[in-house]
N, C-alpha and C positions, 0 to 999 in steps of 0.2 A: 206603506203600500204592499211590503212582501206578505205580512201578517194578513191582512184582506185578499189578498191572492189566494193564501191560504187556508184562510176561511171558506170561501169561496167552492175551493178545491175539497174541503169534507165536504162541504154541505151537498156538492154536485156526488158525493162517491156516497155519503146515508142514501140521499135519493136512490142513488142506484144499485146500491146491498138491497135496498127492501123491494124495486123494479125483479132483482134479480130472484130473490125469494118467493115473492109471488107467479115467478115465470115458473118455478121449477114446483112450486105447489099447483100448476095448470089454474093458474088466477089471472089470466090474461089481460079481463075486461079490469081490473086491481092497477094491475101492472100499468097498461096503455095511461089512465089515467094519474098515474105519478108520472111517467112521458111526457106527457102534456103541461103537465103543473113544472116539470124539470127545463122544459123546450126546447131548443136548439142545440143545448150544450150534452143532451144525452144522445146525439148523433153518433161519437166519439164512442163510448158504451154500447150503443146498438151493434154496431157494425159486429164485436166482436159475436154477441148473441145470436145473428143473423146467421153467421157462418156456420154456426149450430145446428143452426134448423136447416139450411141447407145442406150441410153433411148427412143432417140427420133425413133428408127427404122429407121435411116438415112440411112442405109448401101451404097448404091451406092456413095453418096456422102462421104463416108469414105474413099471409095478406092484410094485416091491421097495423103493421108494424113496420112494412115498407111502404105502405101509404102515409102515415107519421115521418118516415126518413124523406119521403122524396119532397115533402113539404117543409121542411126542417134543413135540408141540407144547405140551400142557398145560405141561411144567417147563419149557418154555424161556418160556412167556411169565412167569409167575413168580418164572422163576430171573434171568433175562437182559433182560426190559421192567419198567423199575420205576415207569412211569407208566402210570394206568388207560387214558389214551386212545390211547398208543403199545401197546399191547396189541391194543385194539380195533384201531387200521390196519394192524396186522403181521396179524389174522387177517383181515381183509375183504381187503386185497390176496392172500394165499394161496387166498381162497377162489374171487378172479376164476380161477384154475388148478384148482383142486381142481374148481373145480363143472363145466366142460367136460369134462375128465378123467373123471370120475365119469361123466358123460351117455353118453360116447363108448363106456367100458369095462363099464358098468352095473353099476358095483360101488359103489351107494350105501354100502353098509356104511359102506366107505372116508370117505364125505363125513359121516352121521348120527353116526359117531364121533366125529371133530373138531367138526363142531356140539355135540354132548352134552358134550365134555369141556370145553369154552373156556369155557361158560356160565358167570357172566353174558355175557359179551362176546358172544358166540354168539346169546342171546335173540331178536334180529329176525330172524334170517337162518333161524334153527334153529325158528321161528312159523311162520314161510312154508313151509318144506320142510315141515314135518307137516301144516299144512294144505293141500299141494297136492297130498300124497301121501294124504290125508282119514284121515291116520290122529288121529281128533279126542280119542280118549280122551288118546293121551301130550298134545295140542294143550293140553289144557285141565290136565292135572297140573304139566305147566312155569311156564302161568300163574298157575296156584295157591301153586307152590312160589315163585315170583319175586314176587310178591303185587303182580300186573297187575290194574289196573283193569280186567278185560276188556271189561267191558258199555259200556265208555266208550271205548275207546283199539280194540276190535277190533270196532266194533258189527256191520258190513258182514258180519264172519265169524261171530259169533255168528246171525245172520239166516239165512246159509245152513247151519252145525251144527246149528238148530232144525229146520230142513225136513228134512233128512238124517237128524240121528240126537240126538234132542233130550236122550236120556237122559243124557248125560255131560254135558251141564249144568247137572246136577243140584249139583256142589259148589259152584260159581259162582252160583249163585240162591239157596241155602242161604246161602252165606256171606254176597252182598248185603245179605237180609231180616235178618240178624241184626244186621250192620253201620248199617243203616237205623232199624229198633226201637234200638237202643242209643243214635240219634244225639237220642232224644226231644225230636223237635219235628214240628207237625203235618203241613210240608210228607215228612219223612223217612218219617212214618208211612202218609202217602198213597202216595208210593212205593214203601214194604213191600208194601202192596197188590197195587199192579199186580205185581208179582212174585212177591205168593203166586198170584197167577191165572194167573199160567206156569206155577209149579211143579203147581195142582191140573191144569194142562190137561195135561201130559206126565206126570203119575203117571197121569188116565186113562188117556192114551194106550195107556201100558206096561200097564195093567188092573192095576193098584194102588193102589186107591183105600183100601182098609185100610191102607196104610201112610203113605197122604195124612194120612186119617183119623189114626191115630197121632200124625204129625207136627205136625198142625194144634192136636190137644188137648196136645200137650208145649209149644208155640212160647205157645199163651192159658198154661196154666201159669206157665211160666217168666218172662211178662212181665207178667202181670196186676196 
């Protein structure tokens, strides 16, 4: 098994002696396609290259190469990191380059994709960009899907999503109060409370109070 490991391991580093040859002969379109013939496992390899070209203010000539990594990164951390947390520093080092890159070029795509594919690992990094980009509705489906404490762990953001745009709150307050009623004890129950009196303040807001109304006689229902 070590021997094939091994193997494995030249044949990934020829690949990438002749990737690397052809990058410093400005053979690009040479290059990208031994990348592709290599796939996933020349992620590891890239990054180092990347950093080149971004010290070097390469940027334009990045652009074929971090469209290759951001497609690439998902199996290699998978296929090639077999610890959770060497995962996680293989993608927070990549991102110190990706995220200047991305700034420079303005092709968030580029960066939003790798954020979205890594996740979980991605999670903090990929909270922050949507929240600074205020795109709140994807803000709050990630945390729902990762099942974040938000009202405890993002309070600070949940404070300014309320002022801004309270509405996507809505499955986050929902889910609380139900969380809360289930947990039946009196202090949980007083909690429920205050959280039903967000949710009726922002269904007025939105002028939906029939649906307040609805949800208020489903919620006594359900728990009476």
């Amino acid at each position: 098994r070590l021997s094939e490991l091994s193997n494995d391991f030249q044949i990934e580093l020829t690949f990438w002696m002749m990737i690397h040859l052809y990058m410093v002969d400005g053979k690009d379109e040479q290059a990208l396609n031994h990348l592709h013939k290599l796939g996933p496992a020349s992620c590891y390899f890239l990054l180092f290259v990347l950093e080149e070209m971004l010290d070097a203010k390469d940027y334009a000539r990045m652009v074929p190469f971090v469209e290759f990594f951001s497609k690439n990164i998902k199996p290699y951390l998978y296929d090639y990191q077999s610890q959770e947390y060497k995962r996680t520093r293989f993608l927070y080092n990549a991102l110190q380059i990706i995220r200047p890159f991305c700034s420079f070029t303005k092709r968030f795509d580029l960066l939003e994709r790798i954020l979205r594919e890594t996740i979980p690992y991605s999670l903090i990094p990929y909270s922050h960009y949507l929240y600074e980009k205020k795109e709140y509705k994807k803000w709050v489906e990630l945390q729902v899907a990762e099942r974040v404490n938000v009202l405890s762990e993002w309070s600070n953001q949940v404070k300014e999503i309320q002022k801004e745009q309270p509405e996507v709150l809505l499955p986050i307050l929902h889910l609380q109060v139900v969380n809360l009623i289930a947990a039946k004890n009196r202090s949980s129950y007083r909690e429920a409370v205050r959280y039903l009196k967000k949710l009726r303040t922002i269904y007025k807001k939105m002028k939906q109070v029939d649906v307040w109304n609805s949800y208020i006689y489903f919620i006594s229902e359900e728990y009476k």
